[in-house]
N, C-alpha and C positions, 0 to 999 in steps of 0.2 A: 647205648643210645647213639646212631648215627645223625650228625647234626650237620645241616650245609645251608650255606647262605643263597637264598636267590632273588631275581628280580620279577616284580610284578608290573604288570602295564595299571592295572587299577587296585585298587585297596575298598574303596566304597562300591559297593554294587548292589541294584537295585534286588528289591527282597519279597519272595511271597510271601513270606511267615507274617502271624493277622496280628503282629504285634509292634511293626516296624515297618517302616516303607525301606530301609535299607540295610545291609549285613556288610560290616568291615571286622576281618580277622589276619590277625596280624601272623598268623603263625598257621602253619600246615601240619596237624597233626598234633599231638599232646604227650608229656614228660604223663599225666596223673595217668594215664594208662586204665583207666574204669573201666571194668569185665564188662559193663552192658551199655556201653558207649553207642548209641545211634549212628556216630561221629564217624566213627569205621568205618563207613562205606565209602568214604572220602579214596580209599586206596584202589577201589576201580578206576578212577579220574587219575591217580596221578603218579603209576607207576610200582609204589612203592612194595617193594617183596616183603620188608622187615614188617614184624609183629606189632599193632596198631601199642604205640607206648612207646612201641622203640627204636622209633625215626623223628626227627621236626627239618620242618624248613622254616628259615629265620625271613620273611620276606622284608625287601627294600621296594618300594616305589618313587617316582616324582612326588615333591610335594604338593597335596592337596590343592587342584586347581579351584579357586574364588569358591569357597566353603561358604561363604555365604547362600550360593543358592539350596543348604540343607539348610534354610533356616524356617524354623518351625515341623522340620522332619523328624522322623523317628529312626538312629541311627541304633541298632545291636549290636554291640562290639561282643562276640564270641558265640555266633550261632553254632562252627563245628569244630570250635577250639577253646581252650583257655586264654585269654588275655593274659592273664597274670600268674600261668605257670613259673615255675623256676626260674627257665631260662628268662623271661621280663626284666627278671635283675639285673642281667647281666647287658643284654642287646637290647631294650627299653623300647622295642617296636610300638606296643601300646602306647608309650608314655609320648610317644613321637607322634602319634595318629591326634591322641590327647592336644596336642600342642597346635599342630597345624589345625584343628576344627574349634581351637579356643576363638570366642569373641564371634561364630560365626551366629548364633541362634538355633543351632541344631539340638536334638533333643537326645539324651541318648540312653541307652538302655545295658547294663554291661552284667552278664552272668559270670559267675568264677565260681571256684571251690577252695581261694587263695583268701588269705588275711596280707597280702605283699600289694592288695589293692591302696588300704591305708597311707605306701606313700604319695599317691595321688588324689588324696581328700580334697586337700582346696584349689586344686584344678579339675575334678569331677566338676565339687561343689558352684563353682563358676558356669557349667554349662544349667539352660533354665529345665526347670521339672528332671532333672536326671536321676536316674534308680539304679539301684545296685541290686542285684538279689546274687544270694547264696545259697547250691543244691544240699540240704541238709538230710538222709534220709534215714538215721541210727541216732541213737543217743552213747551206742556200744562202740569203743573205739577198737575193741580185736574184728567187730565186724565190718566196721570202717577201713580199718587197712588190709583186710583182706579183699575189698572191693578198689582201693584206689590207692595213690600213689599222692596224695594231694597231701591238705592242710588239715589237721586233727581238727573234732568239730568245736571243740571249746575256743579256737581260735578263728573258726567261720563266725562263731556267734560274737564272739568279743570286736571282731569287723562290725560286724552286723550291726552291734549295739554302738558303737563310735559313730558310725556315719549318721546312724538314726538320731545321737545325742548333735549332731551338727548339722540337722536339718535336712539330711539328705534324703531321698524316697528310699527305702528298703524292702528287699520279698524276702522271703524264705520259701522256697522251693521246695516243698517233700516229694522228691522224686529222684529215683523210682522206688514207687514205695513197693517191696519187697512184701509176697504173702505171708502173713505168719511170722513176720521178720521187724518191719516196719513199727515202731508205734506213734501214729501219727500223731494221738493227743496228746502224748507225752512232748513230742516236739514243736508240737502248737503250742504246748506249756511255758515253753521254753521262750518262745521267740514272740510270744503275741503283743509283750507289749515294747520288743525292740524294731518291730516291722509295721508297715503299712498294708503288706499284700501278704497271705500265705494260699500258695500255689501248691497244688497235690496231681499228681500225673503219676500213674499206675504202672508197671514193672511190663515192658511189652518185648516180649521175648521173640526175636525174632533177624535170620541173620546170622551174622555165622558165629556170636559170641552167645547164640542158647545152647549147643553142648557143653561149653564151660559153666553156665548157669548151673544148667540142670546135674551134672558132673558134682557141682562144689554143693548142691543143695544136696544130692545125694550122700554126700561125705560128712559133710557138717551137719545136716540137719534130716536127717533118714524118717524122721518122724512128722517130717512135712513133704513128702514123696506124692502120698495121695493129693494132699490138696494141690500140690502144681502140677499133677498130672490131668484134674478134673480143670483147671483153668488155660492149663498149655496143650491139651492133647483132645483133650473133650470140649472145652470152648466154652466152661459153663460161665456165668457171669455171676451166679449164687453171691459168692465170697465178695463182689465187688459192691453190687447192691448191700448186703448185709453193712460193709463200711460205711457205704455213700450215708446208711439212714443212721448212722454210729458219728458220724461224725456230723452230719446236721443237727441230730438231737445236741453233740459237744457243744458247739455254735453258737445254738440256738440257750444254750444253758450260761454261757458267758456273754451272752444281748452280742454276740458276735453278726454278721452278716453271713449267708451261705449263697453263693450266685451260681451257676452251673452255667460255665460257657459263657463267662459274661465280659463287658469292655469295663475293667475296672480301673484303667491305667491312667486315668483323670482324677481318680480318688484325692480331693483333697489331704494332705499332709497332716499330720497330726490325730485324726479320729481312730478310732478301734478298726483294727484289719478286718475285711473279706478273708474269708477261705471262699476257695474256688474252688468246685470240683470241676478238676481234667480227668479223672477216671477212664470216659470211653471218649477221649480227644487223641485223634490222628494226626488233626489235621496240619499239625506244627511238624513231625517227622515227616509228611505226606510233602509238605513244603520246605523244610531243609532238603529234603532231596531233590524237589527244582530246583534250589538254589543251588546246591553243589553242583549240577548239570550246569546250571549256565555260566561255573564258574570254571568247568573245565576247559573251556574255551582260553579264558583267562589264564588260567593255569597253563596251557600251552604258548604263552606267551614268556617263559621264565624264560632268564639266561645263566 
């Protein structure tokens, strides 16, 4: 892991993603190393030759100038990073972003695949409406660590369920759910009644980490070649519909809610989760990657 400190002119920057009006990331690149990271393309902007896993930059900025004006903003803390990788424990870049936007009224939205969130519970828990969600998308942890580098998922869930026991908003993210791989109602099982939100967004293969994809599906699992060939090669949508109605029937079977494409991010606290279907949602990768663009600029401002 090549690891170097640098400085940034901004940390908060204005965001298209339709979930946040703004994206702060504290870190450049990611220790969890996930084979179908979207997130890797960040390496066109900003140099780096080493293998998406295994480079970070630690970013330093000025402190947060009059944070008050995100108040009442939707702030994403880890649209093409982890917040609460590894290195957090050590260089506390989050917990610093945390600090300087405490008391401002911003609202925030923080994705991880870390339980190292937990030691920031009642400094989350202080900003208003904030939500955590966790990308949960196995119940199998030899398939689990064969895709990432992160926190085994008994310990995503054990997050998950802490924060939600102290009031905090919680998703569980099924994503990406893997063909043939995935079992989504098993892990809506799991999590429906420690979450507010369960988000689903489908395995989009595409970019230069689908010959490793398709590579490890051929190795591991030879007996699902056909079906990712008919959805990665032929383009059919079969398999995806067959889930959508698999899992609205689930849903609709636990008085659950099923929304597709919907603004659910007001959902009162405490009632039974939405499941969402993202299935044929782009439009969040479409828009991390404006983001990344506009933040190459910024990036060209390191020292």
């Amino acid at each position: 892991m090549t690891v170097r400190e640098i400085t940034s002119k901004n940390i908060v920057t204005k965001s298209d993603l339709p979930v946040c009006d703004y994206s702060l990331n504290p870190y450049v690149g990611c220790e969890h190393a996930c084979r179908y990271c979207y997130a890797c393309f960040m390496k066109r902007f900003t140099g780096h030759t080493e293998e998406w896993g295994e480079f970070l930059d630690v970013r330093s900025w000025e402190p947060i100038s009059r944070p008050e004006k995100y108040a009442g903003k939707e702030i994403f803390i880890g649209s093409v990073t982890d917040p609460y990788q590894p290195a957090e424990k050590a260089f506390r870049r989050t917990r610093a972003a945390l600090e300087q936007l405490a008391g401002s009224g911003a609202k925030l939205s923080i994705a991880t695949k870390s339980d190292l969130v937990l030691r920031d519970l009642e400094l989350i828990k202080s900003f208003p409406d904030a939500r955590v969600s966790w990308s949960v998308n196995t119940l199998d942890e030899a398939f689990r660590a064969d895709m990432d580098n992160a926190a085994p998922i008994e310990r995503r869930l054990a997050a998950m369920k802490a924060f939600h026991d102290a009031g905090v908003r919680t998703t569980c993210f099924i994503s990406p759910i893997f063909p043939g791989i995935t079992d989504v109602k098993a892990i809506a099982e799991r999590a429906k009644d420690i979450c507010d939100l369960i988000w689903l967004e489908n395995l989009n293969l595409r970019g230069t980490f689908k010959p490793r994809i398709t590579a490890y599906i051929a190795e591991k699992y030879p007996h699902l070649v056909p079906l990712y060939r008919d959805i990665y090669v032929c383009g059919r949508l079969d398999y995806w519909r067959r889930l959508d109605e698999e899992i609205r029937a689930y849903a609709s079977s636990l008085g659950l809610e099923y929304a597709v494409n919907d603004d659910t991010m007001s959902r009162p606290f405490g009632v039974p989760p939405v499941i969402v279907n993202y299935f044929y949602h782009s439009e969040i990768k479409r828009s991390a990657n404006k983001d990344a663009r506009r933040g190459q600029k910024e990036y060209g401002n390191i020292t």
